[in-house]
C-alpha positions, 0 to 999 in steps of 0.5 A, a space after each residue: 435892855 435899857 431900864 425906861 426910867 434911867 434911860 430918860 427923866 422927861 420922854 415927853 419933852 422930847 429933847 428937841 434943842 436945836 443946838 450945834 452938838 445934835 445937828 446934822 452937818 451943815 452946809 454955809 447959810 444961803 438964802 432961800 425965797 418963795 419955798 413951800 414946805 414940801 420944797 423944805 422936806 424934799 425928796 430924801 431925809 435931809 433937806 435940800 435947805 438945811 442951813 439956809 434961810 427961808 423966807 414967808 413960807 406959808 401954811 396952816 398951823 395943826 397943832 400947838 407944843 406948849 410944854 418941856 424943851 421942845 415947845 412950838 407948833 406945826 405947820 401944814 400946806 393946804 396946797 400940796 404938791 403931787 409927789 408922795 414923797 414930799 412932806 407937807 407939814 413941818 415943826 417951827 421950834 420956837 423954845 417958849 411957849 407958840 404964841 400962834 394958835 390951831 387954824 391960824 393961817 401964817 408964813 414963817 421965816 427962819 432957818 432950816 435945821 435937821 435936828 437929830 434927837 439923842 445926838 448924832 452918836 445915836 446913829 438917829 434920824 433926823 426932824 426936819 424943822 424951821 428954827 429961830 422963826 419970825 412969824 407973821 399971821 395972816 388970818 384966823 380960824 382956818 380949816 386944819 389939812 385934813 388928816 392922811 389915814 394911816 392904816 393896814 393899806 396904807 404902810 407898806 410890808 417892807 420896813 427899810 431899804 439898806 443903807 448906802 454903801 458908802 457908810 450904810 445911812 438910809 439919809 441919802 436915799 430918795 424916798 420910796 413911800 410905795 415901798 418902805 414903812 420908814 419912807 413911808 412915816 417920813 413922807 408923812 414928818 410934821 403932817 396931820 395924821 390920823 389912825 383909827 380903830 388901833 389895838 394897844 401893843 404897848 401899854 402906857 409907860 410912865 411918861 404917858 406914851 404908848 404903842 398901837 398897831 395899824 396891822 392888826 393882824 402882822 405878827 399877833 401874839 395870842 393875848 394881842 401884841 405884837 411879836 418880834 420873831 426875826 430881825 427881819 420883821 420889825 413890824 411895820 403897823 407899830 407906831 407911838 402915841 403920845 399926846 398934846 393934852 394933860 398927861 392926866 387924861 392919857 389912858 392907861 391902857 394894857 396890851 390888847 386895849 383899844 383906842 376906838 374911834 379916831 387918832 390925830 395929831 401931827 407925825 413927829 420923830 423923837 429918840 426913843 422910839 421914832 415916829 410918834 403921833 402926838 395926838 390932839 385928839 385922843 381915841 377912846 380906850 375900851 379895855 380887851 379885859 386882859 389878865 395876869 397869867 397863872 402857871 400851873 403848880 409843879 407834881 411832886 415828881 416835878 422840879 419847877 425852876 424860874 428866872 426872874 428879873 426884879 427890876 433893881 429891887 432894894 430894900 426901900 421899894 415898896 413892891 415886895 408884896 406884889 413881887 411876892 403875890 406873883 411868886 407865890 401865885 402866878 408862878 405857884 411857888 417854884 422850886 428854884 428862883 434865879 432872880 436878877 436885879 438884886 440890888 445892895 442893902 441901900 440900892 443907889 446910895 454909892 456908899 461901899 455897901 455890897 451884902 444884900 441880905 435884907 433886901 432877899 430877906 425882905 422879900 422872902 418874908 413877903 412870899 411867907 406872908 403871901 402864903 409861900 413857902 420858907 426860901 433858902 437862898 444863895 448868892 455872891 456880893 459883887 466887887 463893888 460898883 463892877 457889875 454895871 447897872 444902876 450905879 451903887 446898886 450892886 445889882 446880882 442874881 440870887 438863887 431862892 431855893 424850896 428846903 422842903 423840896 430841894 436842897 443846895 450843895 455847899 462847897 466853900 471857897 466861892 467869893 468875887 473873884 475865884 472861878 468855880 471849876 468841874 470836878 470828876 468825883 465817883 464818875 459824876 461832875 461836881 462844882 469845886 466851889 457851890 455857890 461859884 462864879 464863872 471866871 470872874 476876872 475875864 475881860 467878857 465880864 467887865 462892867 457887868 454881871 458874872 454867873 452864878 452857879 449853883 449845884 442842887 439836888 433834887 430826889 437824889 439827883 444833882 441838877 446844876 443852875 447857872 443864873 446870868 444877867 448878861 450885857 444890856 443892849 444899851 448903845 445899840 441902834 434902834 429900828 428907825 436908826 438912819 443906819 440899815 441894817 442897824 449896828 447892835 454894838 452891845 453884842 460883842 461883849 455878850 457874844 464874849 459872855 455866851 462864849 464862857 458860859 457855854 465853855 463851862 456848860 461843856 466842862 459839866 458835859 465832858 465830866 458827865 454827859 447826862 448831867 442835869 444843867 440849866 442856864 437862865 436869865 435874863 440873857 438880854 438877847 432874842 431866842 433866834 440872836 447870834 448870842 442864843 446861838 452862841 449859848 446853846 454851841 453845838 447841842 449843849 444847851 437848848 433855849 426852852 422857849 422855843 418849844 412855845 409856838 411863836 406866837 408865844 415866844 415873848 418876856 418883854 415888849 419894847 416900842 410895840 414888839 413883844 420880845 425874849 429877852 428871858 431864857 431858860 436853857 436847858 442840856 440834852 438830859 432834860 430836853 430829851 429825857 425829863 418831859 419838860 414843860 415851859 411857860 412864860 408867865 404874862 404878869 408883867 410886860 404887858 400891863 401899864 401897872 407893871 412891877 418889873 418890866 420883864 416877865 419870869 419864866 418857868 421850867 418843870 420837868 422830872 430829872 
């Protein structure tokens, strides 16, 4: 999943510019007078006078837009039409600073633009707005529209109609409100709106954002959110909160939270997330006194394995300590550590630099200091700048290891490029080279991350960790795209990826059947994904976090869905023979204070 902090450096100024590259296709400019602003809205996402000139058309003023490139106010009929798929607000981009005032009653002239926020590559939908205005008031201190309430009653089941045929875009479509989510919140675009009571889903982001559900009851995990169990149920209740005022007052809230009382604001549509309600007015937060979670400590019998994405953690950050308190105690020291995002000795700065010693080494100080254990580790630098993510990073997996628990089979000969091989020795399957890479140089890993694979041993039983970070899902549409179904282009090159890591899995398995084989990571795709599918083949592996009831099948919560994006998969040895226990540890995804944006997860189980 796209890191929230490299995929924007100001979510708040939305990135409305209205400019020829991130507009819709226009037709030649015409003339329109006497319009309202339903008639701009229209019956479909695209209005029936984009491009044209409006003239004096009227409407209150419900809010103000004061900062970043996306500065001026909305407008809102006070006389509405009797169509519910009609619009009846309206955003008027001025550029500076809106010289108009809340309850100003004015009337507009300017031209119509659908603005298509991310650029039309995006595959986004569009924000239907007034542009390059002349505006004229007419009085003052009027009464704002009142707000529609937008509940549990009020959004329909159904999230989206299918696309058209032609090129699978909903924009084209007339609008049903009664029956879709989607044309549901755009019947509503630039209106005043208002929820209430609304519990917390996704907590605060650093750009002082967050996500609340209006359904309180669809698809609720166990500690609050809301989970994201099949592609056909994207949660219709969900919906951002931004706001108007200081980004200092904005509560900082954790999933679970609840902003009591009343929301109001306008309806807006922006890239990163979709309809978003930026709030003149605040809910009150009271806070649903959510806490970390804590595994319980593995028996001695018991070999506790865990991955756990760090976050693009270099040797400047100041989060080993937290990194290190939440191995040590919220997931009590494991045995095996696959950690992803690994980054180089000086993170970002491109300089050559690929050995990563001291930021392992740094954090392993951290756990001693925590009270953990003394780990060993192992790991392959990268080719420089070939394993995409953060550029100069380098980032990796690395395989911490317990000595006094576990110990690690070295065999020489693995470095970037060679590929680690199965052989047979005494009728049991070994790494040719430990730690290895697999098949390093094929086309599936390019710009990415390759497997690390490592061959352990556990009281005298081998157990082989395959550590991945496969493709991100960066370039994929998202839910509220104008394309339905949206298109996940980032599948096809992790598709590829699962293929090789499958193929090897079956190398161990056609040597020694009963062989211990973990595959872990972040495997940056959902448990029920064609990619899952893909890993598991027939029968060779098994993501363990299926043994979880739904409800508790999440790693990261993304646009208020609670998500896998981490897994642990496991070969037929240990699913039917090892009483194996798994747990994802709730440290992270959930809380506004979070040090990695993802959660780690444990397996025990006695080979």
């Amino acid at each position: 999943m796209p890191s929230r902090s490299s995929a924007r450096l100001a979510a708040l100024t939305v990135a409305a510019v209205c400019s020829a590259a991130s507009a819709v296709v226009l037709t030649s400019p015409a003339h329109a007078d006497s319009v309202r602003i339903h008639d701009i809205q229209g019956t479909t996402r695209i209005s029936p006078f984009a491009g044209q000139k409006v003239t004096d058309v009227p409407g209150v003023v419900t809010a103000t837009r004061t900062y970043g490139s996306s500065r001026g106010f909305w407008i809102q009929d006070p006389s509405p039409d009797d169509n519910p798929a009609t619009s009846e607000g309206v955003f008027v981009f001025t550029s500076s600073t809106p010289k108009v005032a809340v309850g100003d009653s004015v009337t507009v002239t300017g031209t119509v633009s659908e603005y298509v926020p991310g650029g039309p590559s995006s595959g986004n939908q569009s924000l239907t707005e007034i542009t390059k205005p002349t505006i004229t008031t007419v009085s003052t201190g009027n009464a704002v529209p009142a707000p529609v309430v937008i509940d549990e009653d009020s959004v329909p089941d159904a999230y989206t109609p299918e696309g058209d045929t032609a090129a699978g875009s909903v924009n084209g479509l007339t609008l049903d409100p009664s029956t879709y989510a989607l044309d549901y919140y755009e019947s509503l675009e630039g209106m005043n709106v208002q929820v209430e009571d609304t519990r917390v889903v996704t907590a605060t982001d650093p750009y002082s954002e967050l996500w609340v559900t209006v359904k309180p009851w669809e698809h609720r995990s166990h500690r609050g959110g809301t989970v994201y169990g099949s592609y056909d149920s994207q949660n219709t209740g969900r919906l951002q909160i931004q706001s108007l005022g200081s980004t200092a007052d904005f509560p900082k809230a954790n999933v679970g939270d609840t902003l009591e009382g009343t929301t109001t604001g306008p309806l807006d549509f922006n890239q990163y997330g979709g309809y978003t309600l930026v709030a003149s007015k605040l809910g009150t937060l009271h806070s649903g006194g959510l806490e970390r979670e804590t595994t319980r400590k593995q028996s001695s019998r018991e070999l506790a394995v865990a991955t756990y994405n760090v976050e693009n953690l270099d040797p400047s950050d100041a989060t080993f300590d937290k990194h290190a308190a939440a191995i040590v105690n919220n997931l009590q020291s494991p045995d095996i550590v696959s950690l992803e995002e690994i980054q180089d000795n000086n993170g970002a700065t491109d300089d050559g630099t690929v050995d990563a010693n001291q930021t392992v080494n740094k954090l392993i100080d951290a756990i001693v200091a925590a009270g953990g254990p003394k780990y060993d580790w192992r790991s392959i630098n990268p080719v420089n700048d070939q394993d995409g993510g953060e550029p100069g990073g380098n980032i990796r997996q690395v395989f911490l290891f317990n000595p006094e628990r576990v110990s690690f089979v070295d065999r020489a000969g693995g470095d970037s490029t060679t590929a680690v091989g199965v052989t047979k020795v005494d009728g049991k399957a070994q790494l040719t080279v430990s730690p290895g890479r697999i098949d390093p140089t094929n086309a599936a890993w390019t710009s990415s991350r390759k497997p690390l694979a490592g061959e352990f041993v556990f009281r005298g039983k081998a157990v082989f960790v395959i550590a991945n970070h496969l493709n991100s899902k960066g370039g994929d549409q998202g839910l509220t795209s104008q394309y339905q179904p949206p298109v996940r282009s980032s599948e096809i090159q992790r598709h590829a990826q699962a293929t090789e890591v499958n193929a090897f899995v079956k190398d161990i398995l056609s040597v020694q059947k009963n062989a211990n084989v973990i595959a872990l990571g972040d495997m940056n795709d959902f448990e029920f994904s064609e990619t899952a599918k893909i890993l598991e083949g027939d029968g060779e592996l098994w993501s363990a976090i299926k043994s979880l009831p739904k409800s508790e099948r999440y790693t990261y919560d993304y646009q208020g869905n609670e998500q896998v994006l981490d897994q642990i998969l496991i070969s037929p040895a240990i699913r039917r023979g090892c009483d194996f226990e798994y747990d994802s540890v709730h440290v992270n995804s959930e809380f506004n204070d979070q040090i990695s944006d993802h959660d780690p997860q444990v397996l025990r189980f006695r080979p």
